[in-house]
MISETI-96625 format. One record per residue (C-alpha): residue in three letters; x, y, z. Coordinates in Angstrom, 1 decimal. Layout:
<recs>
+------+--------+--------+--------+
! type !      X !      Y !      Z !
+------+--------+--------+--------+
!  ala !      X !      Y !      Z !
...
+------+--------+--------+--------+
</recs>
This chain:
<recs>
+------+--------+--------+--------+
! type !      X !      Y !      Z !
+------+--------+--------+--------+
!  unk !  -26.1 !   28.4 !  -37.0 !
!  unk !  -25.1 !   25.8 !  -38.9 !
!  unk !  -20.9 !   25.9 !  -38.5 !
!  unk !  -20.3 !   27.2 !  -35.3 !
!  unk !  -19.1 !   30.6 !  -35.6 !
!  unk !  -16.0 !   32.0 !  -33.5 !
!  unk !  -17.5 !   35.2 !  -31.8 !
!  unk !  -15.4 !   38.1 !  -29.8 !
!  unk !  -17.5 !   39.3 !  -27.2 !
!  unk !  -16.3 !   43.3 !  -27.2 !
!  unk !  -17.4 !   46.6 !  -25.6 !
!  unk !  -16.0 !   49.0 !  -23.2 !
!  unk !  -14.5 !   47.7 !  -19.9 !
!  unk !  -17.8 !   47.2 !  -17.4 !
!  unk !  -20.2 !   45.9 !  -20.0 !
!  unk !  -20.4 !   42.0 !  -19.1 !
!  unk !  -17.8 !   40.4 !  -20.9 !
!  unk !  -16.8 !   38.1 !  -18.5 !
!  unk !  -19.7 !   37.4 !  -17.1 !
!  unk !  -21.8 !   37.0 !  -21.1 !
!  unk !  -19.2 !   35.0 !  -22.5 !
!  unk !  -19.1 !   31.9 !  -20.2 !
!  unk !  -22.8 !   31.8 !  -20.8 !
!  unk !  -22.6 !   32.5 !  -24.6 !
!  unk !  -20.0 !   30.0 !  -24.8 !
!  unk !  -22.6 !   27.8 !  -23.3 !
!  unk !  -25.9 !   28.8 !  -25.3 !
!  unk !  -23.9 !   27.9 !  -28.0 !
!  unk !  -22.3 !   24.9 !  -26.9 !
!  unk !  -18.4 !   26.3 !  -27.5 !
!  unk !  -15.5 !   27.0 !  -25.4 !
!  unk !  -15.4 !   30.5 !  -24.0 !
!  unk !  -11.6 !   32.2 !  -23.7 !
!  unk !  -11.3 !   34.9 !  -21.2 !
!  unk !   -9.7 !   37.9 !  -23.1 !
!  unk !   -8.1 !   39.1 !  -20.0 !
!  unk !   -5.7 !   35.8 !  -19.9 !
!  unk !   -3.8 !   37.0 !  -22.6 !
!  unk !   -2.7 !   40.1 !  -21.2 !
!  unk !    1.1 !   40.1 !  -20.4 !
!  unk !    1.9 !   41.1 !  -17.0 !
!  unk !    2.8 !   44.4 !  -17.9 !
!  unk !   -0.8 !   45.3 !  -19.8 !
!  unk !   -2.3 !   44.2 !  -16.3 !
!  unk !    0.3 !   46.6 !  -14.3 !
!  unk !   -0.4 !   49.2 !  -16.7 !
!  unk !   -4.0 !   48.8 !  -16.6 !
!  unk !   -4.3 !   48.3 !  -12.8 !
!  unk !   -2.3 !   51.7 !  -12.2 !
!  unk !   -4.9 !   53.5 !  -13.6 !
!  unk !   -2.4 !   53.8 !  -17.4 !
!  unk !   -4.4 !   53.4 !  -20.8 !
!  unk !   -2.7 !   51.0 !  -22.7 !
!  unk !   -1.3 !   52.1 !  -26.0 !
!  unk !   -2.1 !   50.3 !  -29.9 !
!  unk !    1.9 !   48.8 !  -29.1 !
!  unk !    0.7 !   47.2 !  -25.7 !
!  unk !   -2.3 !   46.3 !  -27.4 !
!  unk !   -1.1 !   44.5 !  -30.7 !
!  unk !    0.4 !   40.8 !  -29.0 !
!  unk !   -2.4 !   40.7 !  -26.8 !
!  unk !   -4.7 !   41.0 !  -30.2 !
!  unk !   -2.7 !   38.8 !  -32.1 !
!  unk !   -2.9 !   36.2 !  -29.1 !
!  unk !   -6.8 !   36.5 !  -29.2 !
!  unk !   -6.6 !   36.2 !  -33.1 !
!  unk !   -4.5 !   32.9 !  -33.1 !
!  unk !   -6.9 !   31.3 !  -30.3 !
!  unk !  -10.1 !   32.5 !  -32.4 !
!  unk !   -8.2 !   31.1 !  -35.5 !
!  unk !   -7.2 !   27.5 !  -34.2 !
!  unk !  -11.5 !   27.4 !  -33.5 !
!  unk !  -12.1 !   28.2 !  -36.9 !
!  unk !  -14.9 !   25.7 !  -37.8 !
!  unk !  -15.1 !   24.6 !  -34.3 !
!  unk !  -16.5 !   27.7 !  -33.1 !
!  unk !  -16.0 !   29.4 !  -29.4 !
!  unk !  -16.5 !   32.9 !  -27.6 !
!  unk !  -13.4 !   34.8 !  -26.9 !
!  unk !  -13.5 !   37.9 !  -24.8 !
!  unk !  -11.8 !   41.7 !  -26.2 !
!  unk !  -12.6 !   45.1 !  -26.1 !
!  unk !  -11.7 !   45.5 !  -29.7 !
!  unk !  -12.6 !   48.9 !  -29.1 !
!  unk !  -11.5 !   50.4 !  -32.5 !
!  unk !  -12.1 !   49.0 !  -36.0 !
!  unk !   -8.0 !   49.3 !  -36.0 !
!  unk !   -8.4 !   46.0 !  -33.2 !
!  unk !  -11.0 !   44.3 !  -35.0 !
!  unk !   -9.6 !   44.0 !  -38.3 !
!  unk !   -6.3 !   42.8 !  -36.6 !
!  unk !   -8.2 !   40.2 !  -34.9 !
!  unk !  -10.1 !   39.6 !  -38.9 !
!  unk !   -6.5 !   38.7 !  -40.1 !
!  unk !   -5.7 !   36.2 !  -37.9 !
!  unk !   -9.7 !   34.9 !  -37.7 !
!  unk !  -11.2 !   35.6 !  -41.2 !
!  unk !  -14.7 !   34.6 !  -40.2 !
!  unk !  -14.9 !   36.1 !  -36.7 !
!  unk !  -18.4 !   38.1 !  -35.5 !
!  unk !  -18.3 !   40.4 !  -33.2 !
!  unk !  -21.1 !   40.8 !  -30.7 !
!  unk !  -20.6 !   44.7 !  -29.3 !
!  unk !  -22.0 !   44.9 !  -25.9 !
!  unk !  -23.5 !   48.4 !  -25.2 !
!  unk !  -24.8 !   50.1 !  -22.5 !
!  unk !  -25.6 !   53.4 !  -20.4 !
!  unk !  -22.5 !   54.8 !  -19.1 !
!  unk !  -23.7 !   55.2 !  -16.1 !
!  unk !  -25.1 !   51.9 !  -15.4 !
!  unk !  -21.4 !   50.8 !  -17.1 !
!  unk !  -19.9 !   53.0 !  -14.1 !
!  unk !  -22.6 !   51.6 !  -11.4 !
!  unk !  -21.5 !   47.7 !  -12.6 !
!  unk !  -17.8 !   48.5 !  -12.6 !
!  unk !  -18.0 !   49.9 !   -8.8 !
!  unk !  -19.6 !   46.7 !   -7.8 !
!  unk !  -17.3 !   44.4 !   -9.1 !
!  unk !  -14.6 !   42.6 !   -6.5 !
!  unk !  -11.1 !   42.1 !   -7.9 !
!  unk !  -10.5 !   43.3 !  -11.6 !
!  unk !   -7.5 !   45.4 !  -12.6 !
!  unk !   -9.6 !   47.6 !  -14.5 !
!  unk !  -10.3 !   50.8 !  -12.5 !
!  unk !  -13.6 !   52.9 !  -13.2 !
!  unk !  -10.9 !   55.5 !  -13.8 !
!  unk !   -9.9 !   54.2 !  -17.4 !
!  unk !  -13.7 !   54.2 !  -18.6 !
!  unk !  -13.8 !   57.5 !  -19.9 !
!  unk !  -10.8 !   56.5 !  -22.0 !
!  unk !  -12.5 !   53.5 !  -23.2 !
!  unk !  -15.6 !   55.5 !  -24.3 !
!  unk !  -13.2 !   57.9 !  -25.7 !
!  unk !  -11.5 !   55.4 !  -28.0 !
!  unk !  -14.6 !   53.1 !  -28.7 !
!  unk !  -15.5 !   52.8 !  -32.7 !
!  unk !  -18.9 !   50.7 !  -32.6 !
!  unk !  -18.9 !   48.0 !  -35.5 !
!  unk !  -19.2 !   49.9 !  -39.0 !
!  unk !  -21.7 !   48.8 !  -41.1 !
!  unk !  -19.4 !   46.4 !  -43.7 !
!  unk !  -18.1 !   44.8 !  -40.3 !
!  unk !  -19.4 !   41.0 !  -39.6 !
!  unk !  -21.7 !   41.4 !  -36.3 !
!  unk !  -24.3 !   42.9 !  -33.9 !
!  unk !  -25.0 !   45.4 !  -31.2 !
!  unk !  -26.4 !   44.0 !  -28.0 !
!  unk !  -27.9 !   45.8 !  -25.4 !
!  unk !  -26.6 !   45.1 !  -21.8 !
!  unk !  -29.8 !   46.2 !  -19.6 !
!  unk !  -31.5 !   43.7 !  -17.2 !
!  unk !  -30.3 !   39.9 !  -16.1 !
!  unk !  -27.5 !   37.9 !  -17.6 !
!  unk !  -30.1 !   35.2 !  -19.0 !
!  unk !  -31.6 !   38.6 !  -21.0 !
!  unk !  -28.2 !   39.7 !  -22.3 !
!  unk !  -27.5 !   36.2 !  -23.1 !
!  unk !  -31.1 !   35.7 !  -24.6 !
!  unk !  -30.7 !   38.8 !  -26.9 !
!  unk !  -27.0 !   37.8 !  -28.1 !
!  unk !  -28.1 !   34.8 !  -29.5 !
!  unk !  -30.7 !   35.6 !  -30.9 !
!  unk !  -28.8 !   38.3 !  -32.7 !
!  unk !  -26.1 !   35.6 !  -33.7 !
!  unk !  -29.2 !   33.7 !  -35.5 !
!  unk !  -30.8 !   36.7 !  -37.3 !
!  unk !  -27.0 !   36.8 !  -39.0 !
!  unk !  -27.2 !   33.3 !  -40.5 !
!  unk !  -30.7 !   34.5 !  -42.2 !
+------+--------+--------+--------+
</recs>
């Protein structure tokens, strides 16, 4: 990869994102932002009460991830965000032209088996068949890949990148 690219790491709640995107960031050598920081308060007390968020909760938290992924434009980094329908992404495209997405995907079950293991995340396993509900994966004209989230965090990792580079060919 020549320029560094700024990548959104998206998927459904449960598929890695937080724990990928540090070591994307890293593989890459580029800052990783935690999409979950730029949550106002309410998205977080709406989300940890077990209430989907509507598009109008949703829209300054997308335009927050878009203006961080824009002021790394040419820089590159790995910002973390659902961006679960093509409605999100292209928001996200408008503020950060050359964005990529990487779309984590997994087993819903093994989703549901992570999220009850995690300690101290607002999301509850609750909201994941809402996520699943809404979820668009990446259309064909969209800039990015599909990456599997089954076995270790160096695997995930390993695949991503390597997906990134089969992009720039």
């Amino acid at each position: 990869m020549s320029t560094p690219r700024v990548v959104v790491l998206m998927g459904v709640a449960g598929t890695g994102k937080t724990t990928i995107g540090p070591l994307l960031a890293q593989a890459l050598g580029v800052p990783y932002a935690e999409g979950d920081d730029f949550h106002p308060p309410a998205n977080i007390a709406k989300m940890s009460a077990g209430t989907p968020l509507q598009d109008a909760d949703r829209w300054p938290w997308l335009d927050a991830i878009g203006q961080w992924a824009h002021s790394r434009a040419g820089r590159g980094g790995v910002v973390s965000s659902s961006a679960l329908k093509r409605a999100y992404r292209d928001r996200l495209r408008a503020e950060a032209p050359g964005v990529v997405f990487v779309h984590l995907t997994g087993d819903r079950k093994l989703i549901e088996e992570r999220m009850t293991e995690r300690k101290g995340h607002f999301m509850p396993t609750a909201l994941l068949d809402s996520q699943f509900a809404t979820l668009q994966p990446l259309g064909d004209d969209e800039p990015g890949v599909a990456v599997d989230i089954s076995g270790t965090p160096a695997e995930i990792t390993e695949r991503a990148v390597a997906a990134l580079r089969r992009l720039d060919q």
